[in-house]
Wavefront OBJ file of the C-alpha trace (Angstrom):
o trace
v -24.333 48.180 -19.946
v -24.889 45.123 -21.527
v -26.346 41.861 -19.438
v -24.987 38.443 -20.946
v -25.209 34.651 -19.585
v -21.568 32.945 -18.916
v -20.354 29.878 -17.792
v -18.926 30.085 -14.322
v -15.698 29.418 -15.864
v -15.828 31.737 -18.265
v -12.155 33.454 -18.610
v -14.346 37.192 -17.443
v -16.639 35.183 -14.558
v -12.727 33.786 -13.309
v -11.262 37.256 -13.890
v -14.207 38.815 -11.697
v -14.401 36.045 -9.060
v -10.857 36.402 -8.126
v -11.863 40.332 -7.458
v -14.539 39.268 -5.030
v -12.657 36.838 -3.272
v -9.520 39.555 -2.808
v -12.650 41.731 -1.264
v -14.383 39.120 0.765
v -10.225 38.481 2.298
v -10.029 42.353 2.659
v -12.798 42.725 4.325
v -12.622 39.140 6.348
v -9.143 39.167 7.290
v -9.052 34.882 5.539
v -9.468 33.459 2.039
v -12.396 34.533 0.938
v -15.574 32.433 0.212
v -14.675 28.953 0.442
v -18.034 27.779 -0.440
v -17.339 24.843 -2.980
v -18.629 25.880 -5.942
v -18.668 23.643 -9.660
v -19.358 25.585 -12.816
v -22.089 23.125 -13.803
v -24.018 24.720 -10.677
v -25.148 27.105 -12.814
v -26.189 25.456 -15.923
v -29.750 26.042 -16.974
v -32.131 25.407 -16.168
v -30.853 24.288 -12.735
v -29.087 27.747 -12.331
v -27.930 30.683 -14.290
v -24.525 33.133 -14.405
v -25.076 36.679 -15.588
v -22.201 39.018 -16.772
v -22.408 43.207 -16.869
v -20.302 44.335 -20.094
v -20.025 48.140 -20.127
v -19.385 50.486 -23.166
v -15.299 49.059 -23.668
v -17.080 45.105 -23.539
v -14.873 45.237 -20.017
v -16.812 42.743 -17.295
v -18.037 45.046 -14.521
v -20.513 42.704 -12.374
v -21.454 39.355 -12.110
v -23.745 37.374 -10.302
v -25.752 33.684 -10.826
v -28.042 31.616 -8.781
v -27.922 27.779 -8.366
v -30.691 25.415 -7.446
v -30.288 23.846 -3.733
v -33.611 21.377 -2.362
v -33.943 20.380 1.328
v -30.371 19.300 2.884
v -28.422 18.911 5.759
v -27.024 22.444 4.585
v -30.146 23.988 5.847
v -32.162 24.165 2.573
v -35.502 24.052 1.693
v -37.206 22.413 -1.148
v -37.459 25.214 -3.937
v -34.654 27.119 -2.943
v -33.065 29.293 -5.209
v -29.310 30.115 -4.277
v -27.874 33.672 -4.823
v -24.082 33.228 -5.162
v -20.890 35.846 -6.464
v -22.862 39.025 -6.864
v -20.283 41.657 -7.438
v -19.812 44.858 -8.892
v -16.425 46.008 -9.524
v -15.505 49.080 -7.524
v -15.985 51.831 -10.428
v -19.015 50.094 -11.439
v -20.771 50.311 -8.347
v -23.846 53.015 -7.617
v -25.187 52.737 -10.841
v -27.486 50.181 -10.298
v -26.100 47.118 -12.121
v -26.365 45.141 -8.856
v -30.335 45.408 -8.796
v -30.518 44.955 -12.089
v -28.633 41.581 -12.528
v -30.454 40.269 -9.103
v -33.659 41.237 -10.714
v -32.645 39.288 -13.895
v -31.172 36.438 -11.403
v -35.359 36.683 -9.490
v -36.901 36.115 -12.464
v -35.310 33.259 -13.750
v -34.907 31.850 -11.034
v -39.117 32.145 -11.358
v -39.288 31.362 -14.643
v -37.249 27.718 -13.861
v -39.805 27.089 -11.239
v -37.886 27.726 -7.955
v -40.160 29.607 -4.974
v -37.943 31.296 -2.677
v -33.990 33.187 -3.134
v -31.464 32.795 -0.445
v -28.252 34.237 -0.055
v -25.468 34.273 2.428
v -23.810 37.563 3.439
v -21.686 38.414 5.990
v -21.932 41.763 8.520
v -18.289 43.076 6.955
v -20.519 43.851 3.780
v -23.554 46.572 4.519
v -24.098 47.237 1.175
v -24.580 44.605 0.379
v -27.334 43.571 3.343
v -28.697 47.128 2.581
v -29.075 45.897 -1.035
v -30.855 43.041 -0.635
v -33.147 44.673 2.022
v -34.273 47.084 -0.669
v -35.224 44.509 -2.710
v -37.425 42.757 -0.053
v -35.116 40.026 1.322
v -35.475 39.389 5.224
v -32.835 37.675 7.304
v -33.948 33.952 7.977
v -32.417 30.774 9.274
v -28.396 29.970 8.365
v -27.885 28.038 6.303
v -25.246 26.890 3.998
v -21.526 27.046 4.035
v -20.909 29.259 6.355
v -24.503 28.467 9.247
v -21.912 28.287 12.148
v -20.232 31.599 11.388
v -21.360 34.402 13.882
v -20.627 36.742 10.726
v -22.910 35.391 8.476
v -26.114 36.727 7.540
v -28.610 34.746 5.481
v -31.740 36.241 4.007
v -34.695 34.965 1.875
v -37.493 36.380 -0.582
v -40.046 34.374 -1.588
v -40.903 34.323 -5.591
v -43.415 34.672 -7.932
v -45.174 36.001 -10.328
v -43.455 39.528 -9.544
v -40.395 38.668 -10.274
v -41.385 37.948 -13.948
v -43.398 40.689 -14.782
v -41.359 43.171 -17.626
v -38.612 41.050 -17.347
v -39.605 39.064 -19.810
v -37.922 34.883 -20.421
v -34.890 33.902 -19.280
v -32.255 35.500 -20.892
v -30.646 34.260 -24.250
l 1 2 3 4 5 6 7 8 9 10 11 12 13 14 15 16 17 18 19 20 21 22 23 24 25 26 27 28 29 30 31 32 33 34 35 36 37 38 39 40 41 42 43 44 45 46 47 48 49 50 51 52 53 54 55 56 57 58 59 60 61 62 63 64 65 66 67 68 69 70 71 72 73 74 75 76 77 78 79 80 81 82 83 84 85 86 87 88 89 90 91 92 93 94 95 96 97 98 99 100 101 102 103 104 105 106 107 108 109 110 111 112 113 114 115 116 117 118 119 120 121 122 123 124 125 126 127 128 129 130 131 132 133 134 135 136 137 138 139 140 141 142 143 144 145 146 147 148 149 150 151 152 153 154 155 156 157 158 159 160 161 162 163 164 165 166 167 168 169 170 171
């Protein structure tokens, strides 16, 4: 598996976002995320989109963080937003998940931001057993979806951790 930065609108980042959002209806029973999202979000150094490749150069996972400051949202100055993690369904259990929110954690670090949020809902418990792993605690709502009984929000603060072996921010 090969790791690569893309442009939210990337034709592969499009082809793998419309899988998510089919999931997030599945699982939801509505439209999926409706977050508002613009591809610019994730421009570095404000924000960065990861791809998984595997052996065929097919996309398998994807996953990016954008930069959100104190808002009426909920923020908090610093913040670091986890958005579109996914791993298609044959991908999944091989670890490409922790590996591309590592990548997201220490860029994330590396661009200066000092804690990662993400929203979650409770119709996804791998993925809220994920991030627990990889020490995110629930916290406050915030975001799109802070009214929404099924959404779970978590934090981790970051630091220095999250850059060591990892290296810069990916080229």
């Amino acid at each position: 598996m090969i790791i690569q930065p893309r442009p939210f609108d990337h034709p592969d980042a499009v082809k793998l976002n419309d899988q998510v959002q089919l999931e997030y209806a599945e699982r939801y029973g509505d439209e999926g995320d409706l977050t508002p999202l613009d591809p610019t979000m994730f421009d570095p150094p404000r924000g960065l989109y990861l791809l998984a490749y595997d052996e065929q150069d097919r996309p398998v996972a994807t996953g990016g963080w954008r930069t959100q400051d104190a808002n009426g949202e909920g923020y908090s100055d610093g913040d670091a937003e986890i958005k579109r993690m996914f791993v298609i369904p044959e991908g999944r259990n091989r670890g490409l998940a922790r590996r591309i929110l590592a990548a997201l954690e220490a860029d994330a670090t590396a661009a200066g931001r000092t804690r990662m949020v993400l929203e979650t809902g409770d119709q996804q418990p791998e993925a809220v057993a994920l991030y627990t792993s990889c020490g995110y605690e629930v916290c406050a709502k915030f975001g799109y979806y802070r009214a929404y009984e099924s959404s779970i929000c978590m934090a981790k603060p970051l630091g220095q951790e999250a850059l060591s072996g990892l290296g810069a921010r990916p080229s």
